[in-house]
C-alpha positions, 0 to 999 in steps of 0.5 A, a space after each residue: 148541785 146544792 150540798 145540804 149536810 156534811 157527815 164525817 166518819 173521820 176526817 183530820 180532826 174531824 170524827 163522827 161530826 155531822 154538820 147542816 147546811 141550811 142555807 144557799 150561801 153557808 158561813 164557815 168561821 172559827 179561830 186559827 186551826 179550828 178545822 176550816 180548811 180541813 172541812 173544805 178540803 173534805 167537800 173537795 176530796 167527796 167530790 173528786 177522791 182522796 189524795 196520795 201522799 205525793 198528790 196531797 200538798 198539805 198532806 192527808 187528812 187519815 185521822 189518827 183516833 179512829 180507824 174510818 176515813 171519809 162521810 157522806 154528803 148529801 145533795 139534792 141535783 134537779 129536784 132529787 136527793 142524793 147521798 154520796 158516800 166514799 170511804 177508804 179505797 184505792 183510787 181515791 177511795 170506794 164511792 157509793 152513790 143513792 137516791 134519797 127519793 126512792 131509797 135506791 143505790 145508783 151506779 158509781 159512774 152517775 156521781 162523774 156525769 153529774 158533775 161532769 166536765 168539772 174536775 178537781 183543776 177546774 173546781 179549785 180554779 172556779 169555786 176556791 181563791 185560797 187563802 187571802 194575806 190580811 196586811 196585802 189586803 190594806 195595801 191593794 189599790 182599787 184596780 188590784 182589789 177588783 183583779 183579786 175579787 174576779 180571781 174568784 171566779 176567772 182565771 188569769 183575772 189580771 189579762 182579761 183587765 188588759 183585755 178590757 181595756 183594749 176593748 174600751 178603747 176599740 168601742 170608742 173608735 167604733 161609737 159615734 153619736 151620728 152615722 149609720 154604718 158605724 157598728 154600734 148603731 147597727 146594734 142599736 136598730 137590732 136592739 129596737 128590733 128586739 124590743 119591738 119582739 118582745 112586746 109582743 111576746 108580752 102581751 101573749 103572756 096572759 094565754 101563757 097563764 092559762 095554759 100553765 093553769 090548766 096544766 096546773 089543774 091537770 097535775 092536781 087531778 093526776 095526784 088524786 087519781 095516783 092517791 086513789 091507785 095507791 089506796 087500792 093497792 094497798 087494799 089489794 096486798 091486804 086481802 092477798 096477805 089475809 088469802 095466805 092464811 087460808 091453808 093454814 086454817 084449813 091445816 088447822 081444821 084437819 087437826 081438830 079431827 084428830 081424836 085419842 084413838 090416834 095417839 099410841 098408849 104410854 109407859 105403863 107399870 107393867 112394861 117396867 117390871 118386865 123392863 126389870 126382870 129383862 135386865 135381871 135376866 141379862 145379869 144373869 145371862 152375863 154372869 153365866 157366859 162369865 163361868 162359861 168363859 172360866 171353863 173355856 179356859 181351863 178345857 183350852 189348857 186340857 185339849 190336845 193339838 186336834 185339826 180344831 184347836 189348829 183351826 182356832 189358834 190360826 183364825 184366833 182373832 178373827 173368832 174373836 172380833 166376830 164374838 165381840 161384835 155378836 152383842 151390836 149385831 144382836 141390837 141390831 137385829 133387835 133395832 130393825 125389828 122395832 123399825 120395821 114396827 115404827 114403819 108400819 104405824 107410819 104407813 097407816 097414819 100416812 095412809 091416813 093424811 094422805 085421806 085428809 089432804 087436799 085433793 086436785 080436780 082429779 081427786 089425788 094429791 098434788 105432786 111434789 113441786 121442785 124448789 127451782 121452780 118456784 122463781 120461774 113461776 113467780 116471774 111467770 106470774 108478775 109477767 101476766 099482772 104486768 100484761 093484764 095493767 098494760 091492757 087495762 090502763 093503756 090509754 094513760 100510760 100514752 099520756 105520761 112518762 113517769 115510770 109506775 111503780 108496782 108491788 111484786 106479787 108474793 102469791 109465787 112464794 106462798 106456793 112454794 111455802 105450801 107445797 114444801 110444808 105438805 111434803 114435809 107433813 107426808 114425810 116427817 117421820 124421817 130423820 131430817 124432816 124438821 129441814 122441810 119445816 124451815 125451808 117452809 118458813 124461809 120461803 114464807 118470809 122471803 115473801 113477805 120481805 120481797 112484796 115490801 120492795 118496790 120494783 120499778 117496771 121499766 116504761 114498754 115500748 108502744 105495741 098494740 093490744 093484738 101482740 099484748 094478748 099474744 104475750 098473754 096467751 104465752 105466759 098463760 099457755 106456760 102456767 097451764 103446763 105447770 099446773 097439768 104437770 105438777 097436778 095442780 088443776 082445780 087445787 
């Protein structure tokens, strides 16, 4: 693992800092409190988490100016890139991890196998010696220096001194100039054995050369081929974004036919003078059903206790509230008629669209296609552009394990897009049609959003081209069904 930088969100009295790591073996320097320990223990807590309370012997770093605890950091690990995030979180806090290279997010648990056996013990113990007292540093002898530098890297350092020693001491009863039984001139005829093997091997290394020069010019001649491939790709998304736009022009073309006869007249004077006289007449009328009200009043005071009167003073307020209602019932009435109108004309304009639309093979309109399906026959579609690749390239995807990387195929959703965009053309004079508008739109950028996403197609499984045209002969049996159900043939 090579780290290249460090960005702190907040860590100590670090905030919002980013800092560059340029170089395999990075200086960190600056006086006393200067934050150098602080941002080692930053690497140390990306690594393997944050410290609680009773865990963190110098305490926690929670910064006190800023709510963020934690940053980034980035690495690269066998010739890929890789960001590391984790932010504030029980259990050492939420880790994300993702591929630089391929703008990817990664499962969690693939930071522990990169890392792995490493923990943070045997990290401290390795790769941090702590801090080293200046004045016992002019007083360590040569022996103790060279203990001091292998702490470093080795544990208990001061044993494996002992050990050399001992060892020393072993080789020299085991060594003697002359003799063929003692153990170091056994070696020494194996090391002459090896010699003697790997001269030989160094006079095969001019045919090595070759080979890795024609696997060098293999390597060229796949990247101009993958260049070509990816040329024509995008060719390929050009002229199936410029197909998109066909029933739009064609919708377009439609309605250059429409002519002034189609559209109704306007408000003229006339029909606001009898707009006029109407409220006149209602003043009137109101004025009228006033007076009328008076002598109401004054024939209840005049009339005798009849089997009507009796009948009115026991059905008193529900009279009443049928008379208070009788205004809404009347606009009501007045309402459904101008409805009834309104429905009227839409039927014959409908009538007439439903003339203009495009027609299938058998010459009728398309049924409505349910938004559910619209995912099934995208999938359906990818399916059989992935079989066709299978069945075009199947000798070079033998050659390599790299695992091609394809656009997704949008045609699914402008389909969809265009369906719910004619059914809400033949039924926009309901209340709600401007939803179908929207859905429309919603579908035709998801398109587009989604055909800008690379989808990595996982490496198949070695068939041959019988079971491949099987598969084929499926999907495309299924997208037949479609078409005939929802009356798409020949469209």
């Amino acid at each position: 693992m090579n780290i290249k930088s460090l960005t702190i969100y907040g860590y100590g009295k670090w905030i919002d800092q980013r800092i560059p790591i340029d170089h395999k073996l990075q200086v960190i320097y600056g006086p006393n409190e200067a934050g150098k320990s602080t941002i080692i223990d930053f690497i140390e807590s990306m690594l393997f988490g944050f410290q609680n309370k009773k865990q963190a012997v110098h305490g926690q770093y929670r910064p006190r100016t800023s709510k963020a605890y934690g940053g980034e950091l980035r690495f690269s690990e066998a010739g890929h890139n890789y960001k590391l995030v984790r932010t504030d979180g029980p259990k050492g806090g939420d880790v994300k991890l993702f591929d630089v290279d391929h703008d990817t997010e990664l499962p969690a648990n693939t930071f522990l196998e990169m890392i792995s056996p490493i923990d943070r013990q045997s990290y401290n113990q390795l790769f941090y010696f702590g801090d080293f007292d200046e004045k016992q540093f002019y007083k360590t002898d040569e022996m103790s220096l060279a203990i001091q530098i292998q702490r470093i890297g080795v544990t208990d350092a001061d044993k494996w001194v002992g050990l050399q020693r001992a060892l020393t001491k072993t080789a020299d009863n085991l060594y003697k100039p002359r003799g063929r039984t003692k153990l170091i001139n056994v070696k020494l005829r194996k090391y002459h054995e090896l010699s003697a093997k790997i001269t030989n091997a160094q006079k095969a290394y001019p045919e090595y050369l070759d080979r890795q020069a024609e696997l060098d010019r293999a390597l060229t001649n796949f990247n101009s081929y993958q260049a070509e491939l990816s040329a024509a790709q995008q060719q390929l998304d050009k002229d199936r974004h410029l197909m998109s736009f066909l029933p739009l022009v064609q919708e377009r073309a439609a309605l250059d036919q429409v002519t002034t006869q189609d559209l109704k007249a306007a408000f003229t004077d006339a029909d606001q003078a009898e707009f006029n006289r109407l409220n006149l007449v209602i003043k009137s009328t109101r004025a009228q059903v006033g007076e009328n009200q008076v002598k109401i009043s004054v024939l209840k005071e005049e009339i005798t206790d009849s089997p009507a009167r009796k009948f009115y003073e026991s059905n008193r307020q529900t009279i009443e509230r049928l008379t208070a209602q009788l205004p809404h019932q009347r606009d009501l009435a007045a309402h459904i008629v101008f409805l009834t109108d309104q429905r009227q004309a839409n039927q014959v304009k409908m009538n007439d669209l439903q003339l203009r639309l495009p027609k299938n093979a058998s010459g009728t309109v398309p049924k409505p296609f349910p938004n559910s399906g619209v995912a099934t026959v995208n999938d359906l579609l990818r399916q059989e552009a992935t079989l066709f690749d299978q069945l075009g390239t199947k000798t070079n995807s033998r050659q390599t394990r790299h695992r091609p990387v394809v656009k997704q195929s949008r045609i699914g959703y402008y389909v969809g897009a265009g369906i719910v965009a004619i059914g809400t053309v033949l039924l926009h004079q309901l209340p709600f049609s401007w939803v179908g508008y929207l859905l429309a739109i919603g579908i035709l950028i998801w398109g587009l959003n989604q055909s800008d996403k690379p989808a990595i197609v996982p490496i198949m499984p070695q068939v041959d081209d019988q079971e491949l045209k099987q598969q084929l002969t499926t999907i495309q049996s299924k997208l037949a069904t479609i078409r005939s159900k929802y009356a798409f043939n020949g469209n």
